[in-house]
N, C-alpha and C positions, 0 to 999 in steps of 0.2 A: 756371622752369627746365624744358627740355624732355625727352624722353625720353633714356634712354643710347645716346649710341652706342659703335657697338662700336669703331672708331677717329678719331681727333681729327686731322686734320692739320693742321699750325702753318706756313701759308707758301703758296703758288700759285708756287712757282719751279718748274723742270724738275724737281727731287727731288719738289717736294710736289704737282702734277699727274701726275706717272708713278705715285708712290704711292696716287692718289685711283684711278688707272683700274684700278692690279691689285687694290687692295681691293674696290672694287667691283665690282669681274669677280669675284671671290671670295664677292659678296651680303654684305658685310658693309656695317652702318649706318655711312656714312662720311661726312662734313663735313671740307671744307678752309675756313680759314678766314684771310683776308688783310686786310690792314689797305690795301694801295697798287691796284696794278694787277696783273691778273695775267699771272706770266713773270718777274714780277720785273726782277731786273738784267738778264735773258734780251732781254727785249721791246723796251729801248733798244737793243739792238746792230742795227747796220745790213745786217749779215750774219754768217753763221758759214758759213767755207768747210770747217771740218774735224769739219762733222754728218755721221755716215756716209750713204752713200747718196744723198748731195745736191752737188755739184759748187758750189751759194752759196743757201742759206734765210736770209730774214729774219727774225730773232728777232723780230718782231712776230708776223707768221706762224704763226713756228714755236709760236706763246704761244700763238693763239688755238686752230690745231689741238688742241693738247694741252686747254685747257679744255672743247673741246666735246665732246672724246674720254672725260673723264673724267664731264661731266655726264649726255652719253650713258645710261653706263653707269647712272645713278642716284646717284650721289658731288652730296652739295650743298653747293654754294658758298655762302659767307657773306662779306659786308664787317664787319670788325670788326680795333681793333688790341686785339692779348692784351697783356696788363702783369702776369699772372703765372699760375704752374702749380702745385699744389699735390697732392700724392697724399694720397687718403682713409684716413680708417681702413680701411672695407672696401675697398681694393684699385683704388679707382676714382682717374681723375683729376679736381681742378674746374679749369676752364679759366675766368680771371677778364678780361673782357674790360674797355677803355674806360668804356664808355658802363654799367658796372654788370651787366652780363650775364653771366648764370655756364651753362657749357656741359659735362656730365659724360660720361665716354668711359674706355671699358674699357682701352683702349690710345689711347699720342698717340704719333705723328712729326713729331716738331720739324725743322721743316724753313726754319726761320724767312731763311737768308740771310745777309748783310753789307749795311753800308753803306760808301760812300767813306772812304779814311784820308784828314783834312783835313792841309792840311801843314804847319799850328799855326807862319803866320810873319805875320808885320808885317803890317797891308793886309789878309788872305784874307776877316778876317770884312766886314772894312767894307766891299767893295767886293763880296762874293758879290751877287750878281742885276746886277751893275752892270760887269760884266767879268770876274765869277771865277765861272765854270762847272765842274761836276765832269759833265759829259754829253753830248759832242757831238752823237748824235743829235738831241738836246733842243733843241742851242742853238747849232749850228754855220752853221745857216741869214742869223743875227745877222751875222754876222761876213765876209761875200761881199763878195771887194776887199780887203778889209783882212787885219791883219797879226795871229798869235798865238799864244802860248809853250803848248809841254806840258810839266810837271812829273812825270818819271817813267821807266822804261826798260824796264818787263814788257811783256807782253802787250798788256795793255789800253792804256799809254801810246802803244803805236806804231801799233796798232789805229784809235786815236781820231784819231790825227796825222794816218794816211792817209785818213780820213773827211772830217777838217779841210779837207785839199787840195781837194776838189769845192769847197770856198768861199772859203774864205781863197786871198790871195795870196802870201801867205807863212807855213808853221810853224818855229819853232822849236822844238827839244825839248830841254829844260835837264835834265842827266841827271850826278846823281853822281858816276858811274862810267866809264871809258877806254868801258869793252865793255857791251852791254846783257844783260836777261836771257831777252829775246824768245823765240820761236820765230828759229831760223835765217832760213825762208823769211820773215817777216814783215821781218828786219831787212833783207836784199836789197831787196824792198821797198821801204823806208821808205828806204835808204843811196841806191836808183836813182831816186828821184822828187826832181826838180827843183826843187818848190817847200820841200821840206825842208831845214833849216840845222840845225846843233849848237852846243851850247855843252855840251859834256862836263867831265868831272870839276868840275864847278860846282853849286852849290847855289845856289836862288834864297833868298836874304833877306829881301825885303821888297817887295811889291805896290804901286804907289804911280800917283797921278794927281787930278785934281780932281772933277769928277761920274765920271768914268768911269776903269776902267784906261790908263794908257797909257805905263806902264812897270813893269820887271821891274828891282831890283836884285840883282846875283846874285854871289858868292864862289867865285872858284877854291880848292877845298878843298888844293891842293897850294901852289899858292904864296900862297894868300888876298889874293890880288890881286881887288879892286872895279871892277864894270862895270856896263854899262847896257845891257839891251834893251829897245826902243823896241816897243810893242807896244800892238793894241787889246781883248784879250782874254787871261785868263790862263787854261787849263783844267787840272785837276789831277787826277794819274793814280795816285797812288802807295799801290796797294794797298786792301785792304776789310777791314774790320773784321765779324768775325764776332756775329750779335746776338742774346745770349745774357744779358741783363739778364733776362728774366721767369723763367726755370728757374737762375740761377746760384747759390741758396742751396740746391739739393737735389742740383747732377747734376757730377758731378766734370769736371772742366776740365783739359784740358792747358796745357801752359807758355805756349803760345801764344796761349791763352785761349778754343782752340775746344773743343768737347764730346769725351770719350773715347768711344768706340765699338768695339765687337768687329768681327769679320767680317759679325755678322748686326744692323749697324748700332744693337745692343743697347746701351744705357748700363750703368751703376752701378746705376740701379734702374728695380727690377721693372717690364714691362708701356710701360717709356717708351724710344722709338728716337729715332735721330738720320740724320737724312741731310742733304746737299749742301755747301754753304759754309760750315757752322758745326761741321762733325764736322773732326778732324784727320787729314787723309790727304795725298798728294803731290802730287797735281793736282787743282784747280778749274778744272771746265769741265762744258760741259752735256751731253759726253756721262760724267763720270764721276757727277753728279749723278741724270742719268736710271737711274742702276745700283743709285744708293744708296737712291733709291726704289722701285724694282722690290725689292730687298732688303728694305728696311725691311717694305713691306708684306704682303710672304712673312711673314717671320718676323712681325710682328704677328698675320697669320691663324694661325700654328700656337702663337702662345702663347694667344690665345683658344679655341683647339681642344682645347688641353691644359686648362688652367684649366676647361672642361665638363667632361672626363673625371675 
């Protein structure tokens, strides 16, 4: 086990790279520590036109900046996934990794993320790698000429759609509801491009095809009337799940099943923050992320300051 640091951070996404560079701009012993790539879900977006100051950065980009910003500073990075979080008798946390490795740290910022909400229907599991993609930039390249469905109506559904188009010849986007929940501008967008079609108030049921996807069966929720889109790829939008398994037995939970958090990104207990996708707040996005870390590691530095005194 190595020395203490003075802050743990749980996650390499825009929260938990903004928190590595102010901590470390502050000289405190700081380790971010990631299990994937770092940027997170940031890294796969193709662009983000609504980062301040930038008119269209690529979340690749924008990922790598941020890490080197942060390691700059002295902030070190680790690959490891954490599988749990435990607070000491004396005051400390153990951070219990994978591979057996235990990391102790005066203060942690959980800033662990979300993953995909899968859409738990017929087909999804069988056919993931095989025509069910939850990541266009990942996997939209596959699919150039041909035809295929988004599951979803936020943000990210309509985001991915119009990504789709550079390949696909055609998207669909199979969506619940009459009206989306978009940004305005995005759904202009997505309503004036060509190669986009609807299938609203409908829900897809069932994935279906032989080696590969090549149909979508899908239920009008109003009149539950049964149809068929004919399609070579399914991609699935609908929502992320905040990933809160390793700290869910010590750190109180909203309804939603993300973390509670004060103003100063503060939990239920002592010495332990929470910032980005897994804290409960209005908006997810990477500029409200990069706040919650700037936060988070403010207030980390002055509870370590206090706790000297």
């Amino acid at each position: 086990m190595s020395a203490v640091y003075d802050v743990a951070i749980i996650g390499a996404g825009p929260a938990g790279m903004t928190a590595g560079i102010y901590a470390s701009r502050a000289m405190l012993k700081t380790v971010i520590i990631e299990k994937g790539v770092a940027g997170g879900l940031m890294a796969l977006t193709d662009k983000l036109d609504n980062w301040p100051g930038e008119l269209s950065v690529s979340g690749a980009d924008l990922s790598e900046r941020m890490l080197k910003q942060a390691t700059g500073f002295g902030c070190e990075f680790q690959m490891g996934e954490v599988i749990k979080i435990d607070r000491l008798s004396d005051g400390n946390f153990m951070v219990s990794l994978s591979d057996d490795e235990k990391i102790l740290a005066k203060t942690v910022i959980y800033a662990a993320g979300s993953v995909p909400r899968l859409a738990d229907i017929e087909g999804e599991k069988e056919f993931a790698g095989r025509g069910v993609s939850y990541c266009a930039v990942c996997d939209a390249a596959f699919y150039r000429g041909l035809k295929v469905a988004v599951l979803g109506g936020g943000d990210s559904a309509l985001k991915e759609a119009l990504y789709l188009t550079k390949f696909a010849d055609e998207v669909t986007i199979i969506h619940r509801r009459q009206e989306f929940r978009a940004e305005k501008i995005i759904q202009e967008e997505v309503k004036n491009n060509p190669k986009i079609k609807f299938v609203l108030d409908s829900i897809a049921v069932k994935i279906d095809g032989s080696d590969f996807v090549e149909k979508v069966i899908v239920k009008n929720v109003k009149t539950e009337e049964m149809s068929v889109v004919n399609v070579d790829g399914v991609f699935v939008f609908l929502g992320y799940i905040p990933k809160v398994d390793p700290v869910r037995h010590f750190v109180e939970l909203a309804e939603d099943g993300r973390i509670k958090a004060d103003y100063r990104m503060h939990t239920n207990v002592e010495g332990f923050f929470a910032a980005g996708d897994v804290i409960q707040k209005l908006v997810n996005q990477v500029s409200t992320a990069v706040g919650d870390g700037a936060t988070a590691a403010t207030a980390a530095e002055h509870f370590i300051s206090s706790a000297k005194k």
